[in-house]
DSSP file (Angstrom, degrees, kcal/mol; ACC not computed):
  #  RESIDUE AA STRUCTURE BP1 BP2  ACC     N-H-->O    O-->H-N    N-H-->O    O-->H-N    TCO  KAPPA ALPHA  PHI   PSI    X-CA   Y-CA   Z-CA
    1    1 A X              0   0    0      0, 0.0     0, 0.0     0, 0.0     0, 0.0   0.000 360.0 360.0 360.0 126.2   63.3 -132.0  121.1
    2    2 A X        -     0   0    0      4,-0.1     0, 0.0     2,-0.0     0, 0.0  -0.128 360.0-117.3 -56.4 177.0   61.7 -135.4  121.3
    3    3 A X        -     0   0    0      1,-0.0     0, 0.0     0, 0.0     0, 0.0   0.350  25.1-108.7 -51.5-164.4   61.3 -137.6  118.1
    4    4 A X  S  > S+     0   0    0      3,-0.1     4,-1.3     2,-0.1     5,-0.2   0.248 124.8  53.1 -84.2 -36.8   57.8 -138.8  116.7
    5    5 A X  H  > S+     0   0    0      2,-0.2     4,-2.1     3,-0.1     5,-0.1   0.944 110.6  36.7 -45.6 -63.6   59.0 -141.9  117.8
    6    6 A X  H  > S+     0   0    0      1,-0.2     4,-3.2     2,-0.2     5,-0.2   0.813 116.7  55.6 -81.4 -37.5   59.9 -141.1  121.5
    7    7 A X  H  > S+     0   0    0      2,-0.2     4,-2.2     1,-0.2    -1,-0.2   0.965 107.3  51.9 -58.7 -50.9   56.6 -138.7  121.6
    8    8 A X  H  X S+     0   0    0     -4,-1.3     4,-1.7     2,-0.2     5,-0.4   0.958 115.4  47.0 -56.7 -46.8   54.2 -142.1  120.4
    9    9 A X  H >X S+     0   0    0     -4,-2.1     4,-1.4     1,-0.3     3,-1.2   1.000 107.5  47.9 -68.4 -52.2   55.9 -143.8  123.2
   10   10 A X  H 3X S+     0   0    0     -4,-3.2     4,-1.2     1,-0.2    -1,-0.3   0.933 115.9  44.2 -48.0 -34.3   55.5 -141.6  125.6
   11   11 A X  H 3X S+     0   0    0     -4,-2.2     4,-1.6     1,-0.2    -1,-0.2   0.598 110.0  56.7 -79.7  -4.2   51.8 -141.2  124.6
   12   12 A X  H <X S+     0   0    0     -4,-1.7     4,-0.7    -3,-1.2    -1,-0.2   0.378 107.6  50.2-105.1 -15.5   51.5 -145.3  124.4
   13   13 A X  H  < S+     0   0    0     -4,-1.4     4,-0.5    -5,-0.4    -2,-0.2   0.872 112.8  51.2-103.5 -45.6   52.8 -145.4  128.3
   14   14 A X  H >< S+     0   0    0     -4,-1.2     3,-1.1    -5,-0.2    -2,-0.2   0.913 113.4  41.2 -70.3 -53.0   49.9 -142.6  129.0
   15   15 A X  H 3< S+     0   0    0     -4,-1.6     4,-0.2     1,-0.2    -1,-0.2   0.953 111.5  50.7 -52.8 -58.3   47.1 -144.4  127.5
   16   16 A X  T 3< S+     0   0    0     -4,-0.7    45,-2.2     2,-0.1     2,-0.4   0.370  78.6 126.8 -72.3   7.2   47.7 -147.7  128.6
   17   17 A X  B <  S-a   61   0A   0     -3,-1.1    45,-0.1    -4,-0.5    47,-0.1  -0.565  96.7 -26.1 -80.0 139.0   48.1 -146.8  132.3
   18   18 A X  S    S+     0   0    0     43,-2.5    -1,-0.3    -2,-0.4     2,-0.2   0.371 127.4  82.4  54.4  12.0   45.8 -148.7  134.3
   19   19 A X  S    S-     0   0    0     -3,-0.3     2,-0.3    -4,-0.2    42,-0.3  -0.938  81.8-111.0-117.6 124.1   43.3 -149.3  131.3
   20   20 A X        +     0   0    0     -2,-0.2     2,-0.3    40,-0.2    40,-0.1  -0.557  37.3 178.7 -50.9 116.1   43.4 -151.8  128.4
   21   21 A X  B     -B   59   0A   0     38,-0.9    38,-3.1    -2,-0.3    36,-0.1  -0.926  16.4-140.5-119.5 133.3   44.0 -150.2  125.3
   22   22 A X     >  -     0   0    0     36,-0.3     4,-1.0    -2,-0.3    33,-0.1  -0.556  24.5-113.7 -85.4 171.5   44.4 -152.2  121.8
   23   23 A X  H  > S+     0   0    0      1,-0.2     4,-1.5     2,-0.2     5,-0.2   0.690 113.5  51.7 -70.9 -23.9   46.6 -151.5  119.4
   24   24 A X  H  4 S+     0   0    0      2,-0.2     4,-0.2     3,-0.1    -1,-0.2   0.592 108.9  55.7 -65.3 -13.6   44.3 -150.3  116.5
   25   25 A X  H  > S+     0   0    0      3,-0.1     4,-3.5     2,-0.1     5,-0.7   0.894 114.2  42.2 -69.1 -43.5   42.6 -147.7  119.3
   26   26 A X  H  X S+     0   0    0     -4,-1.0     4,-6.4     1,-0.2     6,-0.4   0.978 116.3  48.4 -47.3 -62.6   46.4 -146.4  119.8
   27   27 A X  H >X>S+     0   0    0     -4,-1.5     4,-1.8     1,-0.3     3,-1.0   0.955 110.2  49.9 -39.8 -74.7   47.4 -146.5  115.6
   28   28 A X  H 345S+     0   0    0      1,-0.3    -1,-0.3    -5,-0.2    -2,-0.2   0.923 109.5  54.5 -56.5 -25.7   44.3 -144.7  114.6
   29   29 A X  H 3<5S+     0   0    0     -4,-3.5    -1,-0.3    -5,-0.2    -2,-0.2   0.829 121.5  30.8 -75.6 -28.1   45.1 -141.8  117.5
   30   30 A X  H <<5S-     0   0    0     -4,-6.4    -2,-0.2    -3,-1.0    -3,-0.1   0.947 102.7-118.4-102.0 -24.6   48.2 -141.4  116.2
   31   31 A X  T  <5 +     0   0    0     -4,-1.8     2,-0.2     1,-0.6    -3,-0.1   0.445  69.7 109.5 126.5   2.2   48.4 -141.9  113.0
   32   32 A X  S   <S-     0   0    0     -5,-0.6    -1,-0.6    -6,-0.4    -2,-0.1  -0.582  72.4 -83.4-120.7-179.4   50.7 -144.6  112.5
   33   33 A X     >  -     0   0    0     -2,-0.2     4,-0.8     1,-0.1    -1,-0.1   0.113  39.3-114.4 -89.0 175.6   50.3 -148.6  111.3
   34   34 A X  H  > S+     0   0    0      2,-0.2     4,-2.5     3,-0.1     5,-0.5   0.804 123.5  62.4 -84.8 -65.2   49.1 -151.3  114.1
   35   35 A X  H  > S+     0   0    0      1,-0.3     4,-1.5     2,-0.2     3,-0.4   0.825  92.9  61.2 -15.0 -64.4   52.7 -152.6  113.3
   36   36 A X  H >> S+     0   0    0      1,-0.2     3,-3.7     2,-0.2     4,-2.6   0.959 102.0  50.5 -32.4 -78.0   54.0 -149.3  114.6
   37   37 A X  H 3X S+     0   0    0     -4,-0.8     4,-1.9     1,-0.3    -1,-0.2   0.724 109.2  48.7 -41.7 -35.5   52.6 -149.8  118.1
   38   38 A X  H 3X S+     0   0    0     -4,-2.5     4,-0.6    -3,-0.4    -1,-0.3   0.801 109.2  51.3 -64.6 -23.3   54.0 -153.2  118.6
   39   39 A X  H XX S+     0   0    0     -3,-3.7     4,-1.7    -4,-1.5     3,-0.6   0.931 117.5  44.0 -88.8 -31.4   57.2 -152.3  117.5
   40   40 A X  H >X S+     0   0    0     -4,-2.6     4,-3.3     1,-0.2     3,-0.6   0.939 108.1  48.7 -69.9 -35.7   56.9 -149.7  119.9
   41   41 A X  H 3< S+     0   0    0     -4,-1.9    -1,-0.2    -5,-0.3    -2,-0.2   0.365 109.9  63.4 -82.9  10.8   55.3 -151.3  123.0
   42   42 A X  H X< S+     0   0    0     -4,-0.6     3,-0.6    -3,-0.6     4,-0.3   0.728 104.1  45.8 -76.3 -44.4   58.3 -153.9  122.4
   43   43 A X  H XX S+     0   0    0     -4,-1.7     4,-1.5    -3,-0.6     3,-1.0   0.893 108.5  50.7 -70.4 -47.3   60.7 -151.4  122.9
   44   44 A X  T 3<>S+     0   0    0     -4,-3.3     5,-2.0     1,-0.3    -1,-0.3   0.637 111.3  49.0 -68.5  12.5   59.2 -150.0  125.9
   45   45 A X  T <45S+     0   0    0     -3,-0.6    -1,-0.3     3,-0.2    -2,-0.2   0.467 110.5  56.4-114.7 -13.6   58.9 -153.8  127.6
   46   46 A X  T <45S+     0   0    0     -3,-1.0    -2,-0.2    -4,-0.3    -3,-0.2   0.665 105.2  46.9-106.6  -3.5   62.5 -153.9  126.5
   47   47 A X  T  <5S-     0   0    0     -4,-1.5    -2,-0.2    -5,-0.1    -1,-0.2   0.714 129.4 -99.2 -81.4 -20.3   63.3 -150.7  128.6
   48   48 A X  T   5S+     0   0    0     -5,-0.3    19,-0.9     1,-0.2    -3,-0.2   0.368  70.3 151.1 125.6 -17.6   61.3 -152.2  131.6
   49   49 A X      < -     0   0    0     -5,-2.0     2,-1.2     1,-0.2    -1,-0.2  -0.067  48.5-130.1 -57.9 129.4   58.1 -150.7  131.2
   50   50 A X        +     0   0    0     15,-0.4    12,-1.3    -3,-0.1     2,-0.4  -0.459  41.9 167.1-104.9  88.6   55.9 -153.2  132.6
   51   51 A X  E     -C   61   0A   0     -2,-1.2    10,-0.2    10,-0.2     2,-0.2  -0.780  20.0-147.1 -72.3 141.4   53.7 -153.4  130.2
   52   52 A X  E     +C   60   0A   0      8,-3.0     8,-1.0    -2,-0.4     2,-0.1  -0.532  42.4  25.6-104.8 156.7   50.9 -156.3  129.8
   53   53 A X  E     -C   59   0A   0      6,-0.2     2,-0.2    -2,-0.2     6,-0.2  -0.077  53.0-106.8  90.8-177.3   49.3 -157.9  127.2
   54   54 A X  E >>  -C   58   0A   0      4,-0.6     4,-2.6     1,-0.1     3,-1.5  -0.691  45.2 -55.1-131.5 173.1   49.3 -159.1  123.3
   55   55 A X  T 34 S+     0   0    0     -2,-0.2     2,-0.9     1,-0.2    -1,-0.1  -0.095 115.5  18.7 -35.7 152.5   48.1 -158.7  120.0
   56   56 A X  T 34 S+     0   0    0      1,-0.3    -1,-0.2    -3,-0.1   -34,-0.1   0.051 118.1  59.5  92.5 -20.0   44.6 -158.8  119.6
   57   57 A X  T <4 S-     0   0    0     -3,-1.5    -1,-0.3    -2,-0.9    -2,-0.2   0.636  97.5-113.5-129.7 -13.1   43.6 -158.2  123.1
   58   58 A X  E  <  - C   0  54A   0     -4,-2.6    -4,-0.6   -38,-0.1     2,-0.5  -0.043  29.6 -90.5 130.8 166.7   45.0 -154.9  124.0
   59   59 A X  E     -BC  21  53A   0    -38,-3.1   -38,-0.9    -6,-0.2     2,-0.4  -0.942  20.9-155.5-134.2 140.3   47.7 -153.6  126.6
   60   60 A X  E     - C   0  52A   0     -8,-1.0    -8,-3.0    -2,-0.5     2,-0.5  -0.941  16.7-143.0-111.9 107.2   48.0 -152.6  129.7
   61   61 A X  E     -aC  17  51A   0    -45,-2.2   -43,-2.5    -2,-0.4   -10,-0.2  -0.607  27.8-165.7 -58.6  95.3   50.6 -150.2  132.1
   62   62 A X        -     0   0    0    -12,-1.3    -1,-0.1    -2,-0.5     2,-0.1   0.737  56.4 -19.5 -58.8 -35.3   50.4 -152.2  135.2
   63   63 A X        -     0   0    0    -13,-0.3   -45,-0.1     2,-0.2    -2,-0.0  -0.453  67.3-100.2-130.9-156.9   51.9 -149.7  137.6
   64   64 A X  S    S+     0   0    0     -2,-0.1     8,-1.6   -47,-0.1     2,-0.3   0.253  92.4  91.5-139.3  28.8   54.1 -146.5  137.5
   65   65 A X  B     -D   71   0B   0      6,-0.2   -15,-0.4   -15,-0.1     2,-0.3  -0.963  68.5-135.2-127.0 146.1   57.0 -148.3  138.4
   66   66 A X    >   -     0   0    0      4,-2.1     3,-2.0    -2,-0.3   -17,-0.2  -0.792  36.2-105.4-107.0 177.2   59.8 -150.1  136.3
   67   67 A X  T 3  S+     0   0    0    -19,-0.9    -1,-0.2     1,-0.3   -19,-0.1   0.533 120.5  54.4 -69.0 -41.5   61.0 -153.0  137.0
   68   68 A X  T 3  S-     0   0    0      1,-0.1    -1,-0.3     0, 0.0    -2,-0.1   0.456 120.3-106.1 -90.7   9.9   64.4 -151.9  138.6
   69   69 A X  S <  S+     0   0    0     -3,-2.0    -2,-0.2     1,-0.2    -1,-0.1  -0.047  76.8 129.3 107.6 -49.0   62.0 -149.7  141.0
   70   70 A X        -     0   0    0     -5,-0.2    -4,-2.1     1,-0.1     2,-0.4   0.075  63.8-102.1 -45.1 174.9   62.5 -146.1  139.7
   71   71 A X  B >   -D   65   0B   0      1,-0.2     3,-1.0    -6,-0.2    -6,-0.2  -0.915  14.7-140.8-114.3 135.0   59.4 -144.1  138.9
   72   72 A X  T 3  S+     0   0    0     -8,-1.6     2,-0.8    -2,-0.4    -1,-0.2   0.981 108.2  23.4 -69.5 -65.0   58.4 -143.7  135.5
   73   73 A X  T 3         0   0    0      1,-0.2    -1,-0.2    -9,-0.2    -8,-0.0  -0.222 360.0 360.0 -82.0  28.1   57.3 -139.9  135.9
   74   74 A X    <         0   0    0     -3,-1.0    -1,-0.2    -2,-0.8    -2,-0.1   0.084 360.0 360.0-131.1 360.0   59.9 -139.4  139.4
């Protein structure tokens, strides 16, 4: 059974594909702090997800691939 953690991420990789999403839309859909969401969308850029963007202007799942190639959903 996933986490609440690993469930936010997953849903933070769903949102942000191929739209710019801030972090306060993301927080307030889930439930959690802005804080939360960075600390996640740090973790997923440190898995490879290549996700774009900062604070303040919102982030974006560039592709459906990670860095090393694999397919996120494959």
């Amino acid at each position: 059974m996933a986490s609440k953690r690993e469930s936010r991420m997953a849903q933070i990789v769903e949102l942000t594909r191929d739209k710019v999403v801030t972090a306060q839309s993301i927080a307030t859909q889930q439930g959690v702090s802005c804080r939360s969401v960075y600390r996640d969308i740090a973790s997923l850029k440190a898995l490879g997800m290549p996700i774009e963007g900062s604070r303040g202007l919102g982030y974006m799942l560039r592709s459906n691939r990670l860095k090393g190639g694999g397919e996120v959903n494959g």
